[in-house]
N, C-alpha and C positions, 0 to 999 in steps of 0.2 A: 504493500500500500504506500501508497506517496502521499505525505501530507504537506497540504497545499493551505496556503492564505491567500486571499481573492483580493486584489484591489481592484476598483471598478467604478467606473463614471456611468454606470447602468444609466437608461434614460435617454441620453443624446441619440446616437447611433444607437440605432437596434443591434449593434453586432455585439453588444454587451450581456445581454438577455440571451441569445443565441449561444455566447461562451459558456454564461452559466447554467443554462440548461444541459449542457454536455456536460460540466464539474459534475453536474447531483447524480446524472445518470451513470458519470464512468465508474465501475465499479471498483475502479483499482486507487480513487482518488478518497481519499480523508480530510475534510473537507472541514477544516480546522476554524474556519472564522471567516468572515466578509467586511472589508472597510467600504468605503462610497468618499468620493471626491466629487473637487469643483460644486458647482453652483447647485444648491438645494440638496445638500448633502441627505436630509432627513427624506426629501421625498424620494432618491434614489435608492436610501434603503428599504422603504414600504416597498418598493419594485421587487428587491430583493426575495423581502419576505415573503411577496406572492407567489416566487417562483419556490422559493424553500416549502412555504405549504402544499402546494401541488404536487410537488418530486415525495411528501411525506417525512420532511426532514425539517421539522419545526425548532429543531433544538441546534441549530447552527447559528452560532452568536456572529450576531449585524451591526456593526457600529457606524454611525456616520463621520467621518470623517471632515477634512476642513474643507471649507467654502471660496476660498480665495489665494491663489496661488501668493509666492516670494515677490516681491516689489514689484508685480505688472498687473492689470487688471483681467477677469476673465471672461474669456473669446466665450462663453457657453454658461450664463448664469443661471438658466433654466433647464429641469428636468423634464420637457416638452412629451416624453410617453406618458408619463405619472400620471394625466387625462384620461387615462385607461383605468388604473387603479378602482376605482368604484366598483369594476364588474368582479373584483377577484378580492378573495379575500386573503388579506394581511395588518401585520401589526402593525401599529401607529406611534410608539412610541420606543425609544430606545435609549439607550445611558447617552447622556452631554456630553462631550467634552474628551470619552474616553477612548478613543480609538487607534492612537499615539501610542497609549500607555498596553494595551490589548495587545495589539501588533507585538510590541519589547517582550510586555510578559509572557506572551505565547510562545515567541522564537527562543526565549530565557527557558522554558523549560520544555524542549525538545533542539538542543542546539545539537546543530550542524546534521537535523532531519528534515527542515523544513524549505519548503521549497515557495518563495515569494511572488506570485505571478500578479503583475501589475499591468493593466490596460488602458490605463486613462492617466491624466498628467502626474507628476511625479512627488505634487507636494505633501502626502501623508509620507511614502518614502525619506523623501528628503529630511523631512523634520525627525522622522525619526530615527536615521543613519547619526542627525545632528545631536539628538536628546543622549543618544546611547550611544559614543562612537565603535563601540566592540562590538553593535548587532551584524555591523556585514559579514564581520569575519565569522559569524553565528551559524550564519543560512547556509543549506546545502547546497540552492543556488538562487539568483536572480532571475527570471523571466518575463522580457517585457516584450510588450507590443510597442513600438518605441522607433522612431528613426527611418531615415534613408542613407542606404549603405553600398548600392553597387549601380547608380545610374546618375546622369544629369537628363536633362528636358533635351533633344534634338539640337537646340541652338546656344545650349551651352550655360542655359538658367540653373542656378542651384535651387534646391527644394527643400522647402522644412515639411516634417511632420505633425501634423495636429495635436497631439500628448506633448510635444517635446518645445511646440512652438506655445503652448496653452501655460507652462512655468518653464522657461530656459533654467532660470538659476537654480531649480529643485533637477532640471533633468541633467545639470553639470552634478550638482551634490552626487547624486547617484552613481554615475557612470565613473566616479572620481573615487568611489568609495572602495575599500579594501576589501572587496568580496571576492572570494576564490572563481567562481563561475559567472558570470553576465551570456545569459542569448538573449539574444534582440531577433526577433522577427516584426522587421523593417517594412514599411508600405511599399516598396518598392516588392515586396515580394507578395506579402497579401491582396495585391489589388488585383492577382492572376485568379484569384477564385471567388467568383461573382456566381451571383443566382439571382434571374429576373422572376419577379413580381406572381408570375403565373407558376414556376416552375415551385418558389418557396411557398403559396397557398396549397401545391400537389404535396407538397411532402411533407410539410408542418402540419404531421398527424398526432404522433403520439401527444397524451396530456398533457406529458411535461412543455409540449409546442403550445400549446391552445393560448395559455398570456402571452408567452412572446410574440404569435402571430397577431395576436389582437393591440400589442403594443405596437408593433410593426405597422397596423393601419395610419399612424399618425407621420411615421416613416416614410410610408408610402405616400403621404401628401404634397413627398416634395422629392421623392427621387422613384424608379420604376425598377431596381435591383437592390440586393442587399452583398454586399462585400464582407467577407468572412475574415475581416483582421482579426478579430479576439480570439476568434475559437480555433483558428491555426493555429495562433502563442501555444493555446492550450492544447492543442494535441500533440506538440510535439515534445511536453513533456512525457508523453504514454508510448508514445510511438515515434522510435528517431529515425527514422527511414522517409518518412513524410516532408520533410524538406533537409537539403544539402547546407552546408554551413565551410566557412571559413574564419580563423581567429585570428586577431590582432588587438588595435588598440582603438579606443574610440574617444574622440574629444566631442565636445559640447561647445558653438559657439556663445557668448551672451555678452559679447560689447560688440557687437558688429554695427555700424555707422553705415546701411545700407539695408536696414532691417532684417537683417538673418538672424536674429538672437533665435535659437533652439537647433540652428544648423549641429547636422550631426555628422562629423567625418571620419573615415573607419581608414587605419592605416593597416598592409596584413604582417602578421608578426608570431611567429611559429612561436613563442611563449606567452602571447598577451592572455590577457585573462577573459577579454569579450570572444563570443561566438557568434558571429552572424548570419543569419540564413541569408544565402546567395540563391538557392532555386527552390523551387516548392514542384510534388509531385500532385497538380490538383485532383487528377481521379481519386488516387488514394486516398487524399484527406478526405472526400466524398463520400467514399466509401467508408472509411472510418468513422465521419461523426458520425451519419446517419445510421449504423452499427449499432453505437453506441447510445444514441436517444429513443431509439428506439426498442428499443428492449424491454 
């Protein structure tokens, strides 16, 4: 069993909802706790909680986490699916303030088991790499959904990624931090497994699909596919065949005078400590989650 802690901007992108429905199902995941980031931290966890009640896993401690990134303001202050909420039931209230301290104490007592999977910006991380400077060196590994790492735009435009451009200076704390393992699966890799609108209402059957699909309708308001960032992160801690990787080193821009602050640039480096996914095998991961949710 792999014990995993969830961080999660559940709410924005449906591809959050989508991850965690795979966490509850995979049977091989221990599924140790949930934080929620950026904006309306509390109503991203009631999301949460709907989906924990549904999968039959009510006892998976939810904590909201902070609301406002490191010295910028945030690109996503609202939890825009939480409109759904009404029809599914979950809990409404959860601990203040403690989600910082939860994360430390959690990784404090299974050190060097726990495996960190992070998919939304960086600043409950960040802060709490800063509170505890020993928890990196704690974790079994880091896993984000985080970055661009093996492409520029045709004409030579550099790209940031949305987690990392949403707190640059929590996603430097991070990537700067003394953890034994970092994989980043980069949007440069995740944007190769897309499912339009008709294909995800065919196969978003099982129960544990039913809120996410209905979360997804508000999703669907404003885009015609859903793109499977999170829940690649997450498969490929269960399955490493699912995408190709290469290790080196990874900087973080955030004084760039050109607005690249969260610019993420990967040097390779046969002992660095990051791992980056460079290709992803999209049948398989296909095959994989939907395996896996549906069971």
């Amino acid at each position: 069993m792999e014990k995993i802690l969830f961080d999660t901007d559940i709410g924005s992108d449906i591809d959050d909802a989508v991850c965690l429905a795979y966490l509850l199902k995979q049977p091989e995941c221990d599924l140790l706790g949930i934080t929620t980031v950026t904006g309306e931290p509390e109503k991203r966890a009631m999301m949460a909680s709907a989906l924990c009640k549904i999968a039959g896993k009510e006892n998976v401690p939810i904590y909201p986490g902070v609301a406002t990134p490191i010295l910028t303001k945030t690109c996503q202050p609202n939890a825009g699916q939480a409109a759904r909420l009404s029809n599914w039931d979950h809990d409404k209230t959860f601990p203040e303030g403690e989600a910082i301290e939860f994360l430390r104490r959690t990784i404090r007592q299974h050190p060097n088991e726990v495996t960190l999977l992070a998919v939304g910006p960086m600043t409950n991380l960040a802060l709490l790499f800063s509170v505890d400077p020993e928890i990196p060196r704690l974790l079994k590994q880091l896993v984000l959904m985080c970055g661009v790492f093996t492409y520029k735009m045709s004409w030579g435009t550099l790209l940031t990624e949305w987690n990392a451009l949403n707190d640059p200076y929590a996603t430097k704390i991070v990537y700067d931090a003394p953890v034994c393992s970092i994989r980043s699966i980069g949007i440069d890799v995740t944007s190769k497994v897309v499912m339009n609108r008709d294909d995800v209402t065919a196969s978003f059957t099982a129960d544990i699909m039913k809120p996410v699909l209905d979360f997804a309708g508000v999703w669907f308001e404003g885009s015609e596919s859903i793109t499977f960032h999170d829940p690649l992160a997450a498969t490929t801690i269960f399955n490493n065949d699912i995408c190709r990787y290469e290790r080196g080193d990874v900087s973080v821009e955030t004084e760039s005078n050109i607005g690249l602050n969260g610019l993420t640039r990967f040097t390779a480096a046969a002992e660095g400590k990051n791992e980056v996914a460079t290709e992803v095998d999209a049948q398989l991961f296909f095959d994989h989650y939907f395996e896996i949710v549906n069971r």
